[in-house]
C-alpha positions as CSV (number, residue, x, y, z in Angstrom):
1,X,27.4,-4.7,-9.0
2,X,26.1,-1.2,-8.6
3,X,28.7,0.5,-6.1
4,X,27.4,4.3,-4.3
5,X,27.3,6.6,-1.9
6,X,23.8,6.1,0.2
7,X,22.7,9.6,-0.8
8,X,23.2,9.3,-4.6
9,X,19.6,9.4,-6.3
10,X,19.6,6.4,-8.6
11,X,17.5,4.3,-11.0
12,X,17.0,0.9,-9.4
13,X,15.0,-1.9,-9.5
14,X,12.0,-1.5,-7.0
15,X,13.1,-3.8,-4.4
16,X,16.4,-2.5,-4.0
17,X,15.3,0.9,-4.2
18,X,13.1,-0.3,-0.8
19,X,16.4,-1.9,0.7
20,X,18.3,2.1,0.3
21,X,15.9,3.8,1.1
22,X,15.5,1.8,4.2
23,X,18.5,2.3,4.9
24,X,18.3,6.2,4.4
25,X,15.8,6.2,7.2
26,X,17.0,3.7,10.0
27,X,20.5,4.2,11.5
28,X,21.9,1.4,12.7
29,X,25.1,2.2,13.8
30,X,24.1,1.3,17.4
31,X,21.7,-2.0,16.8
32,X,23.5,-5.3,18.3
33,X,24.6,-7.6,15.2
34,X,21.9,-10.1,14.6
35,X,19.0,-10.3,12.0
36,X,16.2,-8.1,11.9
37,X,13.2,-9.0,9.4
38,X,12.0,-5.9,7.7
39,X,8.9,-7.1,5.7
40,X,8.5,-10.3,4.2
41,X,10.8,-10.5,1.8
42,X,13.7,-8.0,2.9
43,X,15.9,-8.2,6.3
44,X,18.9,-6.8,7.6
45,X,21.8,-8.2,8.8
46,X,24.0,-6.3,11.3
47,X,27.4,-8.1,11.0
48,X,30.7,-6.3,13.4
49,X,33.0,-8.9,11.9
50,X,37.0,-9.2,11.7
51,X,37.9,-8.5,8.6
52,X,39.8,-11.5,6.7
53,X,43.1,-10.7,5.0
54,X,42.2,-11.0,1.0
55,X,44.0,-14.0,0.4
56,X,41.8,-15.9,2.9
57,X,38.4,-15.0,1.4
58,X,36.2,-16.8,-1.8
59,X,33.9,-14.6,-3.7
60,X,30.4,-15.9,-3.2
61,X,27.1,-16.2,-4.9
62,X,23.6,-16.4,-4.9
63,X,20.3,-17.2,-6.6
64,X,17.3,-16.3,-4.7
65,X,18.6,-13.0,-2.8
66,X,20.7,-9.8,-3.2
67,X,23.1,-8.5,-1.0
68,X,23.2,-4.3,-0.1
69,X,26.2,-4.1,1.2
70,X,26.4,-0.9,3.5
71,X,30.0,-0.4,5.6
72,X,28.7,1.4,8.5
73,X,32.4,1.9,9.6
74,X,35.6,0.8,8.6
75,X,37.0,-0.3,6.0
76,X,36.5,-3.0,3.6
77,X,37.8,-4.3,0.0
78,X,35.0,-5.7,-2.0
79,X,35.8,-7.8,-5.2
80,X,33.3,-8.5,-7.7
81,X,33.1,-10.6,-11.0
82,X,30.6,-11.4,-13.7
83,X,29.1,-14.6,-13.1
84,X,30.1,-17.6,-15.5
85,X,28.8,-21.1,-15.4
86,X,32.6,-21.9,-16.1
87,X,34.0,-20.9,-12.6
88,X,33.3,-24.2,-10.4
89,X,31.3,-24.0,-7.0
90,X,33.7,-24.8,-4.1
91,X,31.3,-25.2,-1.5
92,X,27.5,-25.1,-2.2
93,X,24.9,-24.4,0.2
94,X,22.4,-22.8,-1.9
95,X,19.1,-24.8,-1.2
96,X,20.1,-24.3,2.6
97,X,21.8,-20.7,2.7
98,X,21.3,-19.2,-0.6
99,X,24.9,-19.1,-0.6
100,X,27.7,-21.0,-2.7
101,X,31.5,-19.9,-2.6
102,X,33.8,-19.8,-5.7
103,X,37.4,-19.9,-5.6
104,X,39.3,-17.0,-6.0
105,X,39.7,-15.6,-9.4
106,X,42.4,-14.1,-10.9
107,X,40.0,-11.3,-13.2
108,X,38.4,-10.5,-10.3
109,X,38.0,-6.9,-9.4
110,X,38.8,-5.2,-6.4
């Protein structure tokens, strides 16, 4: 997990370096929430959700994509963990979401 300010100049991998600087240049502060393709193989999903209490939530995965998370406003806690083939899936929907949920771990970092 790489966490940031949108401004900070940083070394990153090429395609997520894209994904900032994308977001560096579009404001999106007043799009509607839905999903907007950016190129083939990036899009960006505007989300104004309710944000759950922390007992309530699972820490998620996945395998084909990364998440840039950008809080446009608000707030939000974020936990992050290493990943471990010894934490069990709870619910898997990676071949149709790229998506599986964990449950909640007691190392995990907030």
């Amino acid at each position: 997990m790489i966490l940031a300010h949108l401004q900070q100049d940083l070394e990153l991998p090429e395609r997520v370096a894209a994904a900032i600087e994308h977001l560096r240049r579009t404001n999106y502060i007043d799009h509607a929430s839905g999903r907007y393709d950016i190129n083939e193989w990036m899009f960006v999903l505007v989300q104004d959700p309710l944000t759950q209490s922390w007992d309530m939530g699972m820490p998620e995965f996945h395998r084909k994509h990364i998440d840039v998370q950008y809080l446009l406003r608000g707030e939000e806690l974020i936990g992050y963990l290493p990943a471990s083939p010894e934490i069990p899936v709870v619910q898997d929907f990676l071949e149709s979401r790229d998506i599986a949920f964990v449950a909640p771990q007691e190392n995990e970092t907030r």
